[in-house]
C-alpha positions in Angstrom: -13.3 18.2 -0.5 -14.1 21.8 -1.7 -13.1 24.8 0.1 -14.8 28.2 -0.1 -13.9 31.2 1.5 -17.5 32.8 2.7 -16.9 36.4 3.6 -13.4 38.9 4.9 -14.4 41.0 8.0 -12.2 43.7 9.1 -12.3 43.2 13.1 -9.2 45.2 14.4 -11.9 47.3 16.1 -13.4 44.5 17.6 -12.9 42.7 21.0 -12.4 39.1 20.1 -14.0 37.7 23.3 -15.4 34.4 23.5 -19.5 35.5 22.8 -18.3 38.4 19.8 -16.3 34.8 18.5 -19.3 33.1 18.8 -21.9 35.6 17.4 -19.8 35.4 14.3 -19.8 32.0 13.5 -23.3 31.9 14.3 -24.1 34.0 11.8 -22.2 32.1 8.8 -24.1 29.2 10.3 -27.6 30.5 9.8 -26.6 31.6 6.5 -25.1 28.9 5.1 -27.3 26.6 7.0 -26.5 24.8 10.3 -27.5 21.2 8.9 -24.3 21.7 6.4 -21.4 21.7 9.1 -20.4 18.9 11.0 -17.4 20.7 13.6 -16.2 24.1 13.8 -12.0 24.2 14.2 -10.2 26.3 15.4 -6.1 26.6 17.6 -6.0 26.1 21.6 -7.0 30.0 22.2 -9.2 30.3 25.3 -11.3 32.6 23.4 -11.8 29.9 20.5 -12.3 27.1 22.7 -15.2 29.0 24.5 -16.9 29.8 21.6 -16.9 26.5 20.4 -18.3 25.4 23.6 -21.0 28.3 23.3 -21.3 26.7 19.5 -21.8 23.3 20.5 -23.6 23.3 23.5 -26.5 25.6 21.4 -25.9 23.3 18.1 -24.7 20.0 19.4 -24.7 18.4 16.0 -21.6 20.8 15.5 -18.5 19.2 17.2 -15.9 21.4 18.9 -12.5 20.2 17.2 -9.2 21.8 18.1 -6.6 22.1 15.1 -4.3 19.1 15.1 -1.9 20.5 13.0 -1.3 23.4 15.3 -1.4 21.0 18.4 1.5 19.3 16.4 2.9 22.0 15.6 3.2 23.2 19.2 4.9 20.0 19.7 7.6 20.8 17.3 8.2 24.0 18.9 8.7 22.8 22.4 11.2 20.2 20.8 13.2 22.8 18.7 13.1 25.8 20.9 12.3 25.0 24.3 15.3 21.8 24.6 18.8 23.1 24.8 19.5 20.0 23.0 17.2 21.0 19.8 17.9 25.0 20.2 21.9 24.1 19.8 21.4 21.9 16.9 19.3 23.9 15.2 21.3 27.0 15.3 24.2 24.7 13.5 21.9 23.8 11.1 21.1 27.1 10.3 24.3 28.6 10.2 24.5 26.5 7.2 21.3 27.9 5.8 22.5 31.1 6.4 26.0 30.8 4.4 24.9 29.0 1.5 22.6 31.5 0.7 25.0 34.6 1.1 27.6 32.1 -0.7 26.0 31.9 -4.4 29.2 29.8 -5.8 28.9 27.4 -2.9 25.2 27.4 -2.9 25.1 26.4 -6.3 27.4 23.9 -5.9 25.0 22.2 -3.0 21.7 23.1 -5.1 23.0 20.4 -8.3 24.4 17.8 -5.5 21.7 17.9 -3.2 19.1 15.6 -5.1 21.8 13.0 -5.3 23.5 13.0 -2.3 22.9 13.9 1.1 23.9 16.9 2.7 27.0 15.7 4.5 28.8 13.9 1.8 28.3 17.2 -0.4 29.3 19.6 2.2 32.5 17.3 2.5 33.1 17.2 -1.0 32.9 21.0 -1.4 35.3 21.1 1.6 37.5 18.3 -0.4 37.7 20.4 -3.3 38.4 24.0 -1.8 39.4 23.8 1.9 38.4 27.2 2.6 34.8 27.3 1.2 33.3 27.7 4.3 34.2 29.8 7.3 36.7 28.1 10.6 33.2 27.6 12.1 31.4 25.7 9.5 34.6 24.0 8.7 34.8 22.5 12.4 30.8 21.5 12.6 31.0 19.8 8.8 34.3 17.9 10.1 32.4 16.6 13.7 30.9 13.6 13.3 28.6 14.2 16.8 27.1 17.0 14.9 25.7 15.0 12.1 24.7 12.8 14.5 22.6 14.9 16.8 21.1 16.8 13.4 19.7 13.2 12.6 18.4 12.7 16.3 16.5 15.7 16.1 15.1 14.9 12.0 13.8 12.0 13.1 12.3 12.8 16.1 10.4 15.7 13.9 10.0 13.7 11.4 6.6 12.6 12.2 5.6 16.0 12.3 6.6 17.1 9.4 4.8 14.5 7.5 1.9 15.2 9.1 2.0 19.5 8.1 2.8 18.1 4.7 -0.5 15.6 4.2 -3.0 18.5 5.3 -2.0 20.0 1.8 -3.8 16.8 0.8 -7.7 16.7 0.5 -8.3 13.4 1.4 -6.9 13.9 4.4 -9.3 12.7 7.7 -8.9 13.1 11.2 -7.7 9.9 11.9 -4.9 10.2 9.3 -3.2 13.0 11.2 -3.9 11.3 14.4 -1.5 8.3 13.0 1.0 10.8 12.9 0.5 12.4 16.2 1.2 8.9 17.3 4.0 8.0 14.9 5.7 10.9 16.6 5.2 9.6 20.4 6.5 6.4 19.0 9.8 8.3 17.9 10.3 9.8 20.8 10.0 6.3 22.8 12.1 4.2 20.4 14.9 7.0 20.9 17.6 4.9 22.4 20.0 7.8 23.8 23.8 7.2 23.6 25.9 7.6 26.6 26.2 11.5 26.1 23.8 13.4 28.4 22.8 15.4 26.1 21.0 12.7 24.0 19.7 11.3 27.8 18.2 14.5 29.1 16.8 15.6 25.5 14.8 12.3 25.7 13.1 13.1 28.8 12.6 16.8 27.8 10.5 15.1 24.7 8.3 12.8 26.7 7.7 16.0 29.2 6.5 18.1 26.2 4.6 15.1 24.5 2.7 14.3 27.1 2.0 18.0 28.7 0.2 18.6 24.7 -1.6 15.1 25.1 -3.2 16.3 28.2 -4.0 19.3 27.4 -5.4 18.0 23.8 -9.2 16.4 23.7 -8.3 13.3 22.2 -11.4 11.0 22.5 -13.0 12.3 19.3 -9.8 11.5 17.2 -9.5 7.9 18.7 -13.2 7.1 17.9 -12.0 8.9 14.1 -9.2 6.6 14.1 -11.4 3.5 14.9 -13.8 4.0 12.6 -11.3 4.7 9.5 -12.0 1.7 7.6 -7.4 1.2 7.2 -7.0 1.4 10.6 -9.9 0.1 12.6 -8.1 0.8 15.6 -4.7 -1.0 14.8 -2.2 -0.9 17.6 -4.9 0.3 20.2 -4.8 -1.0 23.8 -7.9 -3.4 24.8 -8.6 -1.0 27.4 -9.4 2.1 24.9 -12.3 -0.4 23.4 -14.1 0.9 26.6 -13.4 4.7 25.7 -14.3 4.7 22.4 -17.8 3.0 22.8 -18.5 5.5 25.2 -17.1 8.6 23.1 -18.9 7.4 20.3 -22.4 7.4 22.5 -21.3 10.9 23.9 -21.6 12.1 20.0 -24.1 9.9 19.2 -26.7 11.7 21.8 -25.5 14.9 19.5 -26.3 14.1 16.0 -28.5 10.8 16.0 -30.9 9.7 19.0 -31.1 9.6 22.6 -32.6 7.2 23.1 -31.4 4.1 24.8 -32.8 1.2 21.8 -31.2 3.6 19.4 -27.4 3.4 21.7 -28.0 -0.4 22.2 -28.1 -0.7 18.4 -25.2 1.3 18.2 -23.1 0.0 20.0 -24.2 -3.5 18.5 -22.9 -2.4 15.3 -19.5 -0.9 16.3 -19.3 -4.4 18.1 -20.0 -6.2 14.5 -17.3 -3.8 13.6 -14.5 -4.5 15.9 -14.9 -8.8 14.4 -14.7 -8.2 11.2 -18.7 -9.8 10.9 -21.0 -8.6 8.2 -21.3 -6.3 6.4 -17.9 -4.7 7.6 -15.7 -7.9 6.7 -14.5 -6.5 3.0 -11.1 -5.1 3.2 -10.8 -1.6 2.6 -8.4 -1.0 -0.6 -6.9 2.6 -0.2 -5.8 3.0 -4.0 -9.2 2.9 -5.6 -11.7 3.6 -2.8 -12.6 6.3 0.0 -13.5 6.3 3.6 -16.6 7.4 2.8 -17.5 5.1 -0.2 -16.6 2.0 2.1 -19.2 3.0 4.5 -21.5 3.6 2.5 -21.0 0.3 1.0 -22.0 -1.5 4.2 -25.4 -1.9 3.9 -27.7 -2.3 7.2 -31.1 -1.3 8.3 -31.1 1.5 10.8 -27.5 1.6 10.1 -26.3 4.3 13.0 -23.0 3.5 13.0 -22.6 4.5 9.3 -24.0 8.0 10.2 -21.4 8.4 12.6 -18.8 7.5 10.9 -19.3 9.4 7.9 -19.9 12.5 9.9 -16.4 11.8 11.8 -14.4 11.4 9.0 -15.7 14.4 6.8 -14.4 16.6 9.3 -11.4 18.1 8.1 -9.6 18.8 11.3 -7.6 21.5 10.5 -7.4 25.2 9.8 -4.5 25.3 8.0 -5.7 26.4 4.4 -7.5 29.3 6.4 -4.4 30.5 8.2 -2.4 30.7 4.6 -5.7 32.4 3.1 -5.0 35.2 6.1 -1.3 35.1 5.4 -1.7 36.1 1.8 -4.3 38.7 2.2 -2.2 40.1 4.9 0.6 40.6 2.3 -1.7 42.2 0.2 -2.8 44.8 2.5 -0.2 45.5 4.6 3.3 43.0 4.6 4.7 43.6 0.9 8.1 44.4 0.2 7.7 44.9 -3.9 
């Protein structure tokens, strides 16, 4: 995947209401040319989503998607900051930032260990070697063995997250790749088997109440049909009952970019059918290390093949704005944030 930035607009003078949002983008879509773009994405801003509705409902082979790395994202926040549990830890943690960075004997100290050991044992050892490297605080935290514990609570809950900020460096990246991790996350948060401390109890539930307030307020039924129709997952680990949801997202879409007419969604949903068994031509295993999405697809071969179209219009979708965002960050350090 390529990425071009098209034009920089100065609108601090502007109101950025849903129809100036939408004017805008239709602009760089008559320009460029609407039959190139498959989804406009953007965060959870009212304003955005509106437009995107305006977008859609005008253009409706151009899909509304909502930012999953900013929906994940938000996820990780409400752990972190809005848990007592995950504010508390994280604040220990980051005392420890915070020192070893004012400390350059002791920093350097961690910088040669850490690639070989984890953090704990070399804090320990540079407590070992000089009991008063570190200040009472640090000194009681690095010596309390709940501490370390709750610290790899909370990583592993995040974890999930992290990975998935991480892989939308990566270009390859699809919708339903970032999905998986959006899922890998719920499934840390369920595993969790809480001690007997409260703490661990009642961060548990505050987890689940954060999860699933995001998951309702997140349109999910385009990334499930994604997630189906990635040729590694095929819908691993779904529930039978989704089956029904996704062969009805995928008609909802299909109305938008293919046909509406009712032969053209009976053969449709024959195929994703074929699909879902495993029966020719979508029986060949897909082999991750020398192949694409996309090249699989187009390897399945079939007249009036409508599923293929679908597919490879889902999974070009890069369903993130991430790479725009940093774009804005550096040009706003250019302009106005510099220090040097």
């Amino acid at each position: 995947k390529k990425q071009y930035v098209y034009s920089i607009k100065d609108f601090s003078n502007e109101s950025h209401t849903a129809i100036f949002t939408a004017d805008e983008i239709e602009k760089v879509l008559l320009d460029i040319g609407v039959d190139k773009f498959g989804a406009v994405v953007s965060d959870a801003a009212s304003a955005m989503t509106l437009a995107k509705q305006y977008i859609s409902e005008k253009y409706p082979g151009i899909l509304p998607i909502r930012c999953i790395a900013h929906h994940i994202q938000l996820i990780c926040n409400d752990i972190i900051c809005k848990t007592s549990f995950g504010k508390t830890v994280l604040q220990q943690c980051q005392s420890f930032v915070t020192y070893f960075h004012a400390s350059h004997r002791s920093g350097a100290i961690l910088c040669n260990e850490i690639s070989l050991l984890n953090v704990e044992i070399c804090i320990k050892q540079i407590l070992e070697n000089d009991n008063f490297a570190l200040t009472s605080e640090l000194r009681n935290l690095a010596k309390n063995r709940q501490f370390w514990t709750n610290a790899e609570v909370l990583a592993k809950i995040l974890l999930p997250g992290k990975n998935a900020i991480k892989m939308v460096e990566s270009k390859s990246t699809t919708t339903a790749n970032v999905f998986l991790f959006l899922i890998q996350m719920a499934n840390a948060i369920n595993i969790f088997e809480p001690n007997s401390l409260l703490q661990h109890i009642e961060f548990r539930k505050q987890c689940i109440q954060f999860y699933n307030k995001r998951w309702k307020e997140f349109d999910i039924k385009t990334y499930l049909l994604a997630y189906f129709l990635h040729p590694k997952y095929r819908g691993k680990g779904m529930k039978t009952l989704i089956f029904h949801e996704i062969l009805c997202t995928a008609l909802e879409i299909w109305k938008k970019i293919g046909s509406k007419s009712v032969t053209s969604a009976n053969i449709l949903i024959a195929q994703i059918k074929k699909y879902n068994a495993y029966e020719a031509p979508y029986k060949f295993t897909f082999m991750e290390e020398i192949e694409s999405p996309q090249t699989w697809w187009l390897g399945c071969k079939l007249e009036n093949h409508h599923l293929q179209k679908l597919a490879l219009h889902l999974l070009a979708i890069t369903p993130y704005s991430a790479n725009c965002e940093r774009i804005f960050s550096v040009l706003s350090w250019i302009t106005q944030k510099r220090r040097s």
